[in-house]
C-alpha positions in Angstrom: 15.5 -15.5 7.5 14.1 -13.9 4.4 11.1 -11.1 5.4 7.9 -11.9 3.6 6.0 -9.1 2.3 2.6 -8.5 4.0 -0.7 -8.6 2.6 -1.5 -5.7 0.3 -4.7 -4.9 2.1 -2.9 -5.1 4.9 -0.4 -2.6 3.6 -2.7 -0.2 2.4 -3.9 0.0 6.2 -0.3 0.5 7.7 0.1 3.6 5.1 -3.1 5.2 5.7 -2.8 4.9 9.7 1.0 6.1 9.1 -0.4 9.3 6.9 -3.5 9.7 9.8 -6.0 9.7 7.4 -9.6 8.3 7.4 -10.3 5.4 4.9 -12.8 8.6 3.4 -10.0 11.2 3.2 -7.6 8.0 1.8 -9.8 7.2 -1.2 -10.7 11.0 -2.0 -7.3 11.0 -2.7 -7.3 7.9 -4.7 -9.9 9.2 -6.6 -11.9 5.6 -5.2 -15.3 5.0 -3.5 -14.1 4.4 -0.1 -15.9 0.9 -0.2 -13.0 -0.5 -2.2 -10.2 1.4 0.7 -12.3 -0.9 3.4 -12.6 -3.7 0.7 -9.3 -3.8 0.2 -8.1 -3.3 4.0 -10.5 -6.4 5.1 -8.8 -9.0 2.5 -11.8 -9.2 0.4 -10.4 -8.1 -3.0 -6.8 -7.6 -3.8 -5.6 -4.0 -5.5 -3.4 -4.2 -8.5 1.0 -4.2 -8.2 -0.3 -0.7 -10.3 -2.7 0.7 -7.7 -0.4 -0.2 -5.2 2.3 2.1 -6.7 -0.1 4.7 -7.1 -0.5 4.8 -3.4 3.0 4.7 -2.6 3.2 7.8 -4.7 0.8 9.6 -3.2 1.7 8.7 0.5 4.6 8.5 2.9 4.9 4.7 3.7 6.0 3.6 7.2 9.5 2.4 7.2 9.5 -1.7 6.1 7.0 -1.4 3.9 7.1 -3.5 0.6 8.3 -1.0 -2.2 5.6 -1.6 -4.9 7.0 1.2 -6.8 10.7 -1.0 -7.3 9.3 -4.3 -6.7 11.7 -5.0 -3.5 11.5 -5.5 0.2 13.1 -3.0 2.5 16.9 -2.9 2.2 16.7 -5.3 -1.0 18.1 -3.8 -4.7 15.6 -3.1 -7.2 14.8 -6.0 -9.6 14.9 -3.1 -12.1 19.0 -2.2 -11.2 
């Protein structure tokens, strides 16, 4: 059965819990208001593929987490390769 990648905001969540950090501390780092981290968390707008990345950079990402970066699931080749 193919793993279908979770929401985004729902991503977002699962890395900021993973890096213990408050949706505050999360979009300091983002250089957001922290509106759009609890925006984004609650489903109400959707961040970019680009924004995505940039928060993958900047945090660790719990194991299983869609690779916005490469654009595959976990354990999937790159659709870049």
């Amino acid at each position: 059965m193919k793993k279908i990648k979770d929401s985004k905001g729902l991503t977002i969540k699962k890395i900021r819990v993973w890096n213990g950090v408050t949706q505050e501390q999360f979009a300091k780092r983002l250089g957001v208001c922290q509106q759009n981290i609890s925006r984004w968390e609650k489903g109400e707008v959707e961040p970019s593929d680009l924004t995505m990345a940039k928060i993958q950079r900047k945090f660790e990402s719990p194991p299983g987490t869609y690779d916005y970066i490469n654009g595959r699931l976990p354990g999937q080749q790159s659709m870049f390769d």
